[in-house]
Structures are given as structure tokens and as C-alpha cells.
N, C-alpha and C positions, 0 to 999 in steps of 0.2 A: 504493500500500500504506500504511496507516494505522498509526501507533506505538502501541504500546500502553499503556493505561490498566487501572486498577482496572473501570471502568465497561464497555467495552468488552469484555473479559474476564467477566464476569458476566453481559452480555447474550447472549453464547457461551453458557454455560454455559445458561441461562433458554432459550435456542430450542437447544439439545442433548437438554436434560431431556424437555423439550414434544415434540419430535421421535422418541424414543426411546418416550415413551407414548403417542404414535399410532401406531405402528408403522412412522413414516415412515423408513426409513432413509437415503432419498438427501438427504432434509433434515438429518440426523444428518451425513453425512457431509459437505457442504458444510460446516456449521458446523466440522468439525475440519477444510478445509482453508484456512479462513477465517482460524482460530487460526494458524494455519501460515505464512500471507501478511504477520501483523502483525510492523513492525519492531522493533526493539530499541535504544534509541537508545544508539550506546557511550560518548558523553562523559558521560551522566548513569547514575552505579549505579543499577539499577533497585531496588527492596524484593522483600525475600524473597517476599511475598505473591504478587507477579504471575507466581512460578515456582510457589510451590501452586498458583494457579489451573490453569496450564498444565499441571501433573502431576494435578488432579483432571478437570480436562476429558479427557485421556487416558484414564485409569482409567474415566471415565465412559461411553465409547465405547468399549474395549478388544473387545468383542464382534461390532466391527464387520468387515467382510474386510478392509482398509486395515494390514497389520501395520505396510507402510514408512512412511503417514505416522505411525502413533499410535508409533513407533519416535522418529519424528522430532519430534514433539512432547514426548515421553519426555525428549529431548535439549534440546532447547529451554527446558524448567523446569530444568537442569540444567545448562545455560549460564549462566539468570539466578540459580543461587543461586551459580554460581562466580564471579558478580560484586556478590551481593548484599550489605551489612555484615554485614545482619541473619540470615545463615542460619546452620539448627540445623542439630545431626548427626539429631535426626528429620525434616527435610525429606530433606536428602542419603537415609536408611536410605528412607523412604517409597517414593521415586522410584522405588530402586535394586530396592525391590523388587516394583514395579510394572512394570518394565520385564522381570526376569523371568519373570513371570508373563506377561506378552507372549509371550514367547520359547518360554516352557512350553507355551502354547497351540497356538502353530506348528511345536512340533516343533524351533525353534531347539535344541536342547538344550546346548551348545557354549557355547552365547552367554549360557543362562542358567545352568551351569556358574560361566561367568567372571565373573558380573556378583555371585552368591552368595558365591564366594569373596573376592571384592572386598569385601562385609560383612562377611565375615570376618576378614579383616586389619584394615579399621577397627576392629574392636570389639577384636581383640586390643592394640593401640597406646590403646584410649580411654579416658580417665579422669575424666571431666569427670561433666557432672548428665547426668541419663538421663530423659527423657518417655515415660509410659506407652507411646504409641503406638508409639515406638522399641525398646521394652522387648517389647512385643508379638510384635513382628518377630521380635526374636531368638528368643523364647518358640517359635515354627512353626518359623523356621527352624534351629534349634536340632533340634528333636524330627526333622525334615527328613534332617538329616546323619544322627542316631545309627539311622534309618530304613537308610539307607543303607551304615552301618558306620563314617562316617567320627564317631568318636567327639573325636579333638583337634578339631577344628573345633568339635563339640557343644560341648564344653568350656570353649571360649574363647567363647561366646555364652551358653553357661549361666551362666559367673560373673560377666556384666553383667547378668542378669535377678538373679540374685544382689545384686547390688549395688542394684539396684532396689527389692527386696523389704526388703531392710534398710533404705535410704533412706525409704521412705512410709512416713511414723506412720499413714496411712489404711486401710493392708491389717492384714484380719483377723488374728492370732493363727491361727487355724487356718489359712489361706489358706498365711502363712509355713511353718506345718510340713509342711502337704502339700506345699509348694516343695520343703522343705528335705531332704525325703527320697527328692524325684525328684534333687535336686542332688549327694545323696552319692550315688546308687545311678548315676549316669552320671560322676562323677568314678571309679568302681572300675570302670567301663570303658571309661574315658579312662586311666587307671593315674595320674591325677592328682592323686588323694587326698592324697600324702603331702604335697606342697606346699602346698596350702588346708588342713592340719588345724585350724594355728592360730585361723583364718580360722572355719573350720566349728564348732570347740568354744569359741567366742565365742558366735556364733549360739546354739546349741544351749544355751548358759546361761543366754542372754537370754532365748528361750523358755521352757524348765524353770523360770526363775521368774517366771512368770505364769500367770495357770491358764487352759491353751491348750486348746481342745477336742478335739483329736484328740492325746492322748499318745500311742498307738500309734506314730500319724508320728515324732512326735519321739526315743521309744526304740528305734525303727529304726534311726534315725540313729545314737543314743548307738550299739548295739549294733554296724554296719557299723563303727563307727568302732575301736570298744575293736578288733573281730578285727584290724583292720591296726595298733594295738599290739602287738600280740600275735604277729603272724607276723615282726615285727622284735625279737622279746622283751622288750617295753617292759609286763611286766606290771603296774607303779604305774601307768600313765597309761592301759592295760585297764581298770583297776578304778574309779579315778577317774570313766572316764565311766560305767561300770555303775552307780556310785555315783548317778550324774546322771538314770540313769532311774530308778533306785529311789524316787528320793522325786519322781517327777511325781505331780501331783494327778489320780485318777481314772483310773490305769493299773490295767487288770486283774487279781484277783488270782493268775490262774494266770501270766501275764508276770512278776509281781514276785515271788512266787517262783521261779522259774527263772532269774530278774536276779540273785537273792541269792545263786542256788546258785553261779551264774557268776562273780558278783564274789567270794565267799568263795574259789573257786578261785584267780582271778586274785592275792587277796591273798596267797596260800600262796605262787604261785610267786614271788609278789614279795619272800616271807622277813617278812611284817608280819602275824603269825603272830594277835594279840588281833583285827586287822580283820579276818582269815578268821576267826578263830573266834564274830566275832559275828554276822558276814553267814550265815556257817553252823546258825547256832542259829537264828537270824530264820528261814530257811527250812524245816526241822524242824518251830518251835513254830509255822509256816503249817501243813502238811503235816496236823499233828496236831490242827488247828482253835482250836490254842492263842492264836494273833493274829491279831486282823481287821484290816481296812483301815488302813493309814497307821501300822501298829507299834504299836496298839490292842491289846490283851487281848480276845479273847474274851468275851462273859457264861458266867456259867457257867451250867451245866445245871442246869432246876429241879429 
């Protein structure tokens, strides 16, 4: 049995591929029990790399009838990243949910139960940098759980894709706020909301001041948010965020009227009687065609 190398490893992979587009499968499958046969030498760490390899050639083959070896291969990049320096928690997340997805296919379902909620736990403990690809993961399996009902679980994977999204200067402005408004609408059925508010009306300000393309998303947000001030009687910090959609750039005009009515409200019950009574008037001298867009006057009629 031969120890493995980078080189070795990719020569798998290369008559895997080749194998796989001929539609040879018994040559497929040798190659993964080929993978299977290479040693592991235990005095020298191996590199994180030679455990991707070993979880992409699995993945690669996953469709073949062999569950116990591509199981065991599963295990095997999984061995080497528990002994590698270099592993990420998106190696670890990859694997883990690669191997479910194994398990999914065979009807394991027990086994890919345990293996999901095992992501789960990691992500609720992790704090570190987050790799798309990892972020990805949670993204499915996230949506996955709240599929299912199980929303705390959602929760605790949505606010690392969370954390993701606010990390990349590369994701779009609009990208964030459609995030951001699938992020509060499953924290209010996680009942989790009240813990992230701070968290969320950060965000939500960050965005509001930039001119993000889809306001809608983000006054959603504003809007889910102010009602759970509100059903704890926190009318100033309702209004506050009402405030927040109000002045987005390119929020429609029948939204921002019905923002103003809402916030003038929220001001009243808050006792801060000149801020209702202006949001009140703004919404009115809308109604009556009195001001256009962005607190703008009207032209008047020729």
C-alpha cells in the first residue's frame, strides 16, 4: 500500500473524472478503492490539502453504489484535517456536509440527522473568519431546518451567514438587504429577534445610508422591527426605526406614506407630541398631493 502524496491523489482524481465520462463505472470504483488503500503516515502531519483531495474525490463519486466505502473515504479527509495545522472550519463544514448528503441519498437519515446537527453546534460556538463556501453551507442548511420547523437551529446558522454578509465589502448592497430581510423574518420565528436587535438596527443603518436598490427589503426590516418595539411598549425606539425607512432613497410613495402615518403614531404614544405632529402633516400634505418625493413640495398646478 503506497502513502500518500499530492501527486498520487490527483492522479485519482484524473482517472475518477475520465472514468465517470465514459461511463465506466467499475473503473470509477476501483479508483475510490485505490484512495482507500493509501497510507497515512502518522509521524509526519499531513497538509490540509491531501484531506480536500480525499473529500473531493468522495463527493466526486458519491453516485456510485459503494455508500460504505465513499463513507469511509468521507472519514478519511476527516482524519487528515484532525491532524492537519492547516485546516479551516470550511474544510471541516464541506466534508460534514458531504457526508450527509451521502447518508441523505441512502436513506441513512439518523446518521444524516447527526452529522447536520453537529454543524450546528459548531456554528453556534464559532467566531472566527467565515469562507464563502462555509457560509454557503449554512445558507441550505439553514433554509433546511426552518423547512423542517426546526427554527433555533435556523437561527444559529443564519446569524453566521449574517456575519458573512456584513464581513464582505464584495456583496452587493442589494444582495445585503434581501439577506437582511430573510434574516429578520426567520429571527420572528426563531423568537430570537429580541437578542440581535442591536445587532440588526446597526445593519439596517448601515444600509439606509447608502443608496441600496431594493428599499422595500430594507423597510421591511425597519418595519418587522419597530412592531416588536412596540409589543414591548418601546414606542421611541418604534418610531426611531420608522424614522429609518422614511428617509430611504427611492422607497415608494404609497410605503412612505403609510411609514409617516405609522411613525407619527408611534410618536404620540411615545408623549413626543411636535415629532407626531410633523410625521402627521408629512403624511396628509402626501395624501393631498401637497409633497413629492423625499419631503419635496409639489409643483403647483398650471
Amino acid at each position: 500500500m503506497s502513502g500518500v502524496t499530492g501527486q498520487l491523489l490527483d492522479a485519482l482524481r484524473e482517472r475518477a473524472q475520465a472514468a465517470l465520462a465514459a461511463g465506466e463505472s467499475s473503473a470509477a470504483i476501483a479508483a475510490l478503492h485505490e484512495a482507500l488503500a493509501l497510507q497515512i503516515d502518522p509521524a509526519t502531519p499531513p497538509p490540509a490539502a491531501h484531506g480536500r483531495a480525499f473529500g473531493e474525490l468522495a463527493a466526486l463519486l458519491i453516485e456510485l453504489p459503494e455508500p460504505g466505502a465513499l463513507e469511509a473515504l468521507f472519514n478519511r479527509a476527516l482524519q487528515v484535517f484532525q491532524a492537519a495545522p492547516d485546516t479551516t472550519l470550511g474544510d471541516l463544514v464541506t466534508t460534514w456536509n458531504n457526508l450527509a448528503a451521502l447518508y441523505h441519498r441512502h436513506g441513512a437519515t439518523e446518521h444524516r440527522d447527526r452529522v447536520n446537527t453537529l454543524i450546528c453546534d459548531v456554528a453556534r460556538r464559532y467566531d472566527g473568519p467565515l469562507e464563502s463556501g462555509c457560509a454557503n453551507i449554512f445558507l441550505r442548511l439553514g433554509e433546511m431546518f426552518r423547512e423542517a420547523g426546526s427554527f433555533d437551529a435556523m437561527a444559529v446558522l443564519d446569524r453566521q451567514v449574517q456575519r458573512f454578509m456584513l464581513a464582505d465589502p464584495q456583496i452587493p448592497d442589494g444582495t445585503r438587504a434581501l439577506w437582511l430581510q430573510r434574516y429578520v423574518l426567520g429571527l420572528e420565528q426563531s423568537q430570537q429577534g429580541s437578542q440581535l436587535e442591536p445587532e440588526l438596527g446597526q445593519a439596517l443603518a448601515d444600509l439606509a445610508a447608502r443608496a441600496v436598490p431594493q428599499p422595500l427589503s430594507v423597510g421591511a426590516c425597519c418595519m418587522l422591527l419597530a412592531v416588536r418595539h412596540e409589543a414591548r411598549g418601546d414606542w421611541t425606539g418604534s418610531a426611531r426605526l420608522i424614522e429609518r425607512m422614511i428617509v430611504l432613497p427611492g422607497l415608494p410613495d404609497r410605503e412612505l406614506t403609510g411609514a409617516l402615518s405609522r411613525a407619527g403614531r408611534a410618536w404620540f404614544k411615545a408623549g413626543e407630541f411636535d415629532a407626531a405632529s410633523r410625521c402627521c402633516l408629512r403624511a396628509v400634505r402626501r395624501r393631498a398631493g401637497l409633497e413629492g418625493p423625499a419631503g419635496q413640495a409639489s409643483p403647483a398646478p398650471p
